[in-house]
C-alpha positions as CSV (number, residue, x, y, z in Angstrom):
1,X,-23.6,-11.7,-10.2
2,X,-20.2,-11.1,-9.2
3,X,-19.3,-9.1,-12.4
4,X,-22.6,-7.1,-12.4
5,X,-21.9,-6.1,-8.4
6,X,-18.2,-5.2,-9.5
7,X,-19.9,-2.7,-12.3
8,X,-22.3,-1.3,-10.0
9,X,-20.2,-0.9,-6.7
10,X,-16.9,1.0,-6.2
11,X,-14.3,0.4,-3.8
12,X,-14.0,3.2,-1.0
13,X,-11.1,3.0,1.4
14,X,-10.4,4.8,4.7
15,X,-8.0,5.1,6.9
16,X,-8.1,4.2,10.7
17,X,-5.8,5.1,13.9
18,X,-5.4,2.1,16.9
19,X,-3.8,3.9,20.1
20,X,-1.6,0.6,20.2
21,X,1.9,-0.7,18.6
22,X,1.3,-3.0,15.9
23,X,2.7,-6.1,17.6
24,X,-0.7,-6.3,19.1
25,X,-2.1,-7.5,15.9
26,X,0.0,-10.6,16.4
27,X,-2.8,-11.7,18.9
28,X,-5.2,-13.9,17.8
29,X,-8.3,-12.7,19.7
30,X,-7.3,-9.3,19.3
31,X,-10.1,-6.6,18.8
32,X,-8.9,-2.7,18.2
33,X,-10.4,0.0,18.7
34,X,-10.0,1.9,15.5
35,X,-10.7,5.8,14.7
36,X,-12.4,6.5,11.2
37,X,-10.7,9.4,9.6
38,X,-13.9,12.1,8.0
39,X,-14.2,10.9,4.4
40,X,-12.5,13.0,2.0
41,X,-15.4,13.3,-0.7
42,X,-18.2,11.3,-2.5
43,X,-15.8,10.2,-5.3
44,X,-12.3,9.7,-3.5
45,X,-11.3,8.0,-1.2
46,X,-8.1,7.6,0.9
47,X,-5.7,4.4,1.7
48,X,-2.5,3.1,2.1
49,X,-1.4,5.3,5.2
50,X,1.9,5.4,6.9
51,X,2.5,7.4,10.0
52,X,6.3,9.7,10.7
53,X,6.9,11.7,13.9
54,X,8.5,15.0,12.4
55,X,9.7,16.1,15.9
56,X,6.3,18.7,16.3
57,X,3.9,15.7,15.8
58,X,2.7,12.7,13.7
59,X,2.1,12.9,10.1
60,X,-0.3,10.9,8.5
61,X,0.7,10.2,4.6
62,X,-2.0,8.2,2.3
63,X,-2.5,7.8,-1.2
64,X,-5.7,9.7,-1.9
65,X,-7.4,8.2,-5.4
66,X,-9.6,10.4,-7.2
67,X,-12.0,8.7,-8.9
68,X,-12.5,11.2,-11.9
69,X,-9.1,11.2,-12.4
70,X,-9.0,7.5,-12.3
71,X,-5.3,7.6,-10.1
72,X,-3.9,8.6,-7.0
73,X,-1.6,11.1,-5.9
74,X,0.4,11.4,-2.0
75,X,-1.0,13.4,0.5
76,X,-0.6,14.1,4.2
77,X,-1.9,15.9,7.4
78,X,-0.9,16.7,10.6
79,X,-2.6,13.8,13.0
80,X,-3.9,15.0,16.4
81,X,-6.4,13.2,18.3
82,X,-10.5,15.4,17.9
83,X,-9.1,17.6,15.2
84,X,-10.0,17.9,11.6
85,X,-7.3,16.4,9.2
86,X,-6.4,18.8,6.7
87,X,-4.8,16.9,4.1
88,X,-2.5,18.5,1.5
89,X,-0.9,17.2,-1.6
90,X,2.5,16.4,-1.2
91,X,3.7,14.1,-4.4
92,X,1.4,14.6,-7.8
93,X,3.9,13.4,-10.9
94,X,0.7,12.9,-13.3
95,X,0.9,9.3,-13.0
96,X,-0.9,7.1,-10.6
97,X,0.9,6.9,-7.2
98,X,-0.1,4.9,-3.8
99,X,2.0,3.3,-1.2
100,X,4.1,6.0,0.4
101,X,6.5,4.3,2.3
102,X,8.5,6.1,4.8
103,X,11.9,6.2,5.4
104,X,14.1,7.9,8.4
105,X,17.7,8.0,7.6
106,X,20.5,9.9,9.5
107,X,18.9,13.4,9.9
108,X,17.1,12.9,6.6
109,X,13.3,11.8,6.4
110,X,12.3,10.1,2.8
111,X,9.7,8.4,1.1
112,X,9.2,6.1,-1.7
113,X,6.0,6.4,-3.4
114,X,4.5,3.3,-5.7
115,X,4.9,4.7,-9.1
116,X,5.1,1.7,-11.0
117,X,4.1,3.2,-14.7
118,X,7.2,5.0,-14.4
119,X,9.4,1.7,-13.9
120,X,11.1,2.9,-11.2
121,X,11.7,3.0,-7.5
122,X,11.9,6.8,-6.7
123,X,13.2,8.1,-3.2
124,X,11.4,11.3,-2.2
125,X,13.5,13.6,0.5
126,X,11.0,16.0,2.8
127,X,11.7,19.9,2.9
128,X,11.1,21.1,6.1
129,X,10.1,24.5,4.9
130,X,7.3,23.4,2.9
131,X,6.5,19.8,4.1
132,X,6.5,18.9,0.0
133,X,8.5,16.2,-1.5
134,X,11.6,16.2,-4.0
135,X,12.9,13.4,-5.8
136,X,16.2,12.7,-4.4
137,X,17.2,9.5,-6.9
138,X,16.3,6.3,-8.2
139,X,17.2,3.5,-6.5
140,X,15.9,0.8,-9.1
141,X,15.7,1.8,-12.9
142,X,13.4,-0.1,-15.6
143,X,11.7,-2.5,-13.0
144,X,7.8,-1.6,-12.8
145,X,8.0,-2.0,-8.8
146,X,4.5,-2.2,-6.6
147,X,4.1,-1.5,-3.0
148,X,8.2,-0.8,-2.4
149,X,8.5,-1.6,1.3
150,X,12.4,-1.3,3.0
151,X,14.3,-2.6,5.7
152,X,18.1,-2.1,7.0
153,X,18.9,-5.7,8.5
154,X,22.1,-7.2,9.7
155,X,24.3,-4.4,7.6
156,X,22.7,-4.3,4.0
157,X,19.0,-2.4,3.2
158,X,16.8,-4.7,1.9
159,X,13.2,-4.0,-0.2
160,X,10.4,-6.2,-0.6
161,X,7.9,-5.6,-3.6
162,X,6.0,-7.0,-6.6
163,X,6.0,-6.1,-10.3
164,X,3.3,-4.5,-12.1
165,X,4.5,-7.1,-14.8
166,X,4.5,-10.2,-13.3
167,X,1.4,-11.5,-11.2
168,X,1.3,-8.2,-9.5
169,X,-0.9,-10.2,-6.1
170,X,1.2,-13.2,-6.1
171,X,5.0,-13.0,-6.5
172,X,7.5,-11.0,-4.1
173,X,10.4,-9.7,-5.3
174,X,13.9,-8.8,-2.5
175,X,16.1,-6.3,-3.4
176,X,19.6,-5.7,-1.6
177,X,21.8,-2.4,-1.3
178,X,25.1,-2.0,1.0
179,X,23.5,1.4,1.2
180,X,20.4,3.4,0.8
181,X,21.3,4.8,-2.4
182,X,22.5,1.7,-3.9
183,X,23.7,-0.1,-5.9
184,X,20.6,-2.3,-5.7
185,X,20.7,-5.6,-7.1
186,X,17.9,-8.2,-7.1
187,X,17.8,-11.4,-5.2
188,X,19.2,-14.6,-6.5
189,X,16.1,-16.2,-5.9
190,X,13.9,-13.9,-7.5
191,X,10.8,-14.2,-7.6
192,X,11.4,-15.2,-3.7
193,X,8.1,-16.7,-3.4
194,X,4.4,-16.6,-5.7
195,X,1.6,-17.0,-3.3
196,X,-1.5,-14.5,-3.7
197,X,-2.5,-14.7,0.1
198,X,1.0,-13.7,1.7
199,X,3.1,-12.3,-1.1
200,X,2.4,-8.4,-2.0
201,X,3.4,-6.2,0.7
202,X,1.1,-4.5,3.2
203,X,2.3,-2.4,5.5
204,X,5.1,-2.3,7.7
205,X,8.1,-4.8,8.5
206,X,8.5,-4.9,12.6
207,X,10.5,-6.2,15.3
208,X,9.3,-8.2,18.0
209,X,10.4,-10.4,20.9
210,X,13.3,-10.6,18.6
211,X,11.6,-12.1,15.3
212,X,10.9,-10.3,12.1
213,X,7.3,-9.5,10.7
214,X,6.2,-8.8,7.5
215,X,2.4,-7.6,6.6
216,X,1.0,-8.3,3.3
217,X,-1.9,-8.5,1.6
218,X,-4.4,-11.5,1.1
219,X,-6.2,-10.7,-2.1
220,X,-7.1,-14.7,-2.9
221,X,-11.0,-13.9,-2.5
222,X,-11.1,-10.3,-3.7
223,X,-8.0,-7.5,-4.3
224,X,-6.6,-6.5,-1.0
225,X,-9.7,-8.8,1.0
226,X,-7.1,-9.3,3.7
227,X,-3.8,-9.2,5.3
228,X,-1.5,-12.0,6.3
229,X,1.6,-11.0,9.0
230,X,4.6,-13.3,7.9
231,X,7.1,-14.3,10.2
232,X,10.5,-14.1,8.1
233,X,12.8,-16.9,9.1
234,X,15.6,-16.4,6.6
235,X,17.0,-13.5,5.0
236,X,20.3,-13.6,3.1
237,X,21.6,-12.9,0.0
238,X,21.0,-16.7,-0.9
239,X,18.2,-17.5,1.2
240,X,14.6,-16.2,2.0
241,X,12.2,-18.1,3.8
242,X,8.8,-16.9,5.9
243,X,5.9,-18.5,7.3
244,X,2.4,-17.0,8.3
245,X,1.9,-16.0,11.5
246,X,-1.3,-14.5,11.7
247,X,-4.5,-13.6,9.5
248,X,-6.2,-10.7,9.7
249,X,-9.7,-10.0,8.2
250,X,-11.8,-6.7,8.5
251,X,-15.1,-6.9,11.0
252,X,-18.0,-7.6,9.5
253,X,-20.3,-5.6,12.3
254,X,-18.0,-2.4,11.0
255,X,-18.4,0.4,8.7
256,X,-15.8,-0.7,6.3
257,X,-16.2,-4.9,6.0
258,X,-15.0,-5.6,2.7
259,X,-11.2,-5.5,3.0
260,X,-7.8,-5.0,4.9
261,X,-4.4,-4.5,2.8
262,X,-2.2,-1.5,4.6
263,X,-0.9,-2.2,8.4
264,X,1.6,0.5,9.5
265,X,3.8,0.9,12.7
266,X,4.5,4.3,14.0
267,X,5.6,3.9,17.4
268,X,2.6,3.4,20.1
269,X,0.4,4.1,17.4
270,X,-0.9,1.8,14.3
271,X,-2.2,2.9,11.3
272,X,-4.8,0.8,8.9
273,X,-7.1,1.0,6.3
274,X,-10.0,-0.5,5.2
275,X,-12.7,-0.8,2.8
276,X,-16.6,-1.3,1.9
277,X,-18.3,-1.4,-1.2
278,X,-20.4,1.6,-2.2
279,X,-22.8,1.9,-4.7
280,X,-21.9,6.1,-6.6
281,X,-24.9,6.3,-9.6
282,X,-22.4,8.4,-11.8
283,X,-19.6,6.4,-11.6
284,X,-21.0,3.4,-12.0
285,X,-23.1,4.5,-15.0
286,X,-19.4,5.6,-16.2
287,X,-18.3,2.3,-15.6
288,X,-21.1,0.3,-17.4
289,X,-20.6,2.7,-20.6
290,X,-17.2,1.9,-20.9
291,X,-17.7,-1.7,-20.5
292,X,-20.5,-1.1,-23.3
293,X,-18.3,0.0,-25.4
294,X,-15.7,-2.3,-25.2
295,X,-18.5,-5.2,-25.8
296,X,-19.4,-3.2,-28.8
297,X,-16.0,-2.9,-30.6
298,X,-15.8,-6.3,-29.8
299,X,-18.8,-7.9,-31.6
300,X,-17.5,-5.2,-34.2
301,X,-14.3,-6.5,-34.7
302,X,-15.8,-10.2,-34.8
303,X,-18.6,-9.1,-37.4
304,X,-15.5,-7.8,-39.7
305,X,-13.8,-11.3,-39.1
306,X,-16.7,-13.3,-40.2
């Protein structure tokens, strides 16, 4: 039953806004009030948001996946409480990209999209004239990176992710630069840890009451079912420890009950997403065919064996 309802029904992600800081997810009883963004069409959908101030407002950036495509691409709009979003394309390489990370440093405002079928962790720099993104480097080279997520602690930058090649759910990876632009080399410990509800990063790091939080995803019952907010205990160049400090599962009275996997600070404000599974005719007849197929080359194959 599970792989006929995973035929029929397609994951659709939104994004929500919580007027509150993200610390007040550490709270166990802890019940938001969240604000559903419009959805963005009957076969796309949008997730992984992060939230900048740009000085004139808040800008809400999200992967948007387009389903006939079958990958995402960055987009972003200009957040105001009761107005339309108008989202715009902002990062489009061909490839499938998600996870845009933000970045402020110095003057400069970047962002480092997942884009791990390129193998490489990209930073992006914003033009202010346009509000588009250019490439502005590579910080890592021929490591399939998911879900880059970054941090400047006690002098050194540090980045958390998975790999694409390597149990993508389950093991995190710690990278470590004296500066933003590198050099970055890996942690001795790598993989750090391999533990599918706590590993893969989801969302962003934060301060508070002077301990260090990390959100990642839970995906040990379905992918991104969940998030898990680690407390990090020890981060050096030898050493990385955490421990979970609180779970976090989506409501089951609301509109999107199936799953949690993006939590992101942006000052008073937190940004989320979250999921429910949909049933879209087309798609899933799309789906079924392709799944047909592959049964058929299959027994083909096996037919020419015998």
């Amino acid at each position: 039953m599970s792989q006929l309802n995973a035929l029929l029904f397609m994951e659709t992600w939104n994004v929500g806004i919580v007027n509150a800081p993200i610390h007040r997810f550490l709270e166990p009883a802890y019940r938001p009030d969240i604000t559903w963004m419009p959805p963005v069409g009957l076969h796309k959908f949008i997730a992984d948001p992060f939230a900048v101030d740009t000085g004139n407002g808040i800008e809400l950036l999200v992967e948007v996946f387009d389903y006939d495509r079958s990958q995402g691409h960055i987009s972003s709009t200009e957040w105001l409480p009761g107005r339309e979003p108008t989202w715009k394309p902002r990062i489009d390489e061909g490839v499938h990209m998600s996870y845009p990370f933000p970045i402020r440093h110095g003057s400069q405002l970047y962002v480092v999209p997942e884009a791990s079928l390129n193998r490489e962790v990209a930073l992006y720099q914003r033009e202010p004239a346009t509000g588009r993104w250019q490439k502005a480097g590579t910080l890592i080279d021929n490591f399939a990176a998911v879900d880059s997520t970054l941090l400047e602690y006690d002098g050194r930058w540090w980045l958390f992710c998975t790999c694409r090649d390597d149990f993508p759910d389950c093991k995190l990876f710690v990278w470590h630069a004296p500066e933003l632009f590198g050099p970055w080399e890996p942690h001795r410990m790598n993989p750090v840890k391999c533990d599918i509800r706590s590993s893969r990063p989801g969302g962003t790091p934060f301060w508070y009451e002077g301990a260090l939080y990390r959100p990642a995803q839970d995906s040990s019952r379905s992918y991104g079912g969940a998030l898990t907010i680690n407390r990090v205990t020890s981060l050096t160049l030898d050493e990385f420890r955490e421990e979970p400090a609180v779970h976090l599962t989506p409501f089951l009275d609301g509109p999107y009950p199936d799953g949690w996997h993006t939590l992101s600070a942006a000052g008073s404000i937190t940004v989320l997403d979250a999921k429910h599974m949909a049933f879209r005719p087309r798609l899933s007849a799309r789906r079924l065919k392709h799944k047909l197929g592959r049964l058929g080359q299959l027994f083909a194959a096996n037919g020419q064996i015998g």
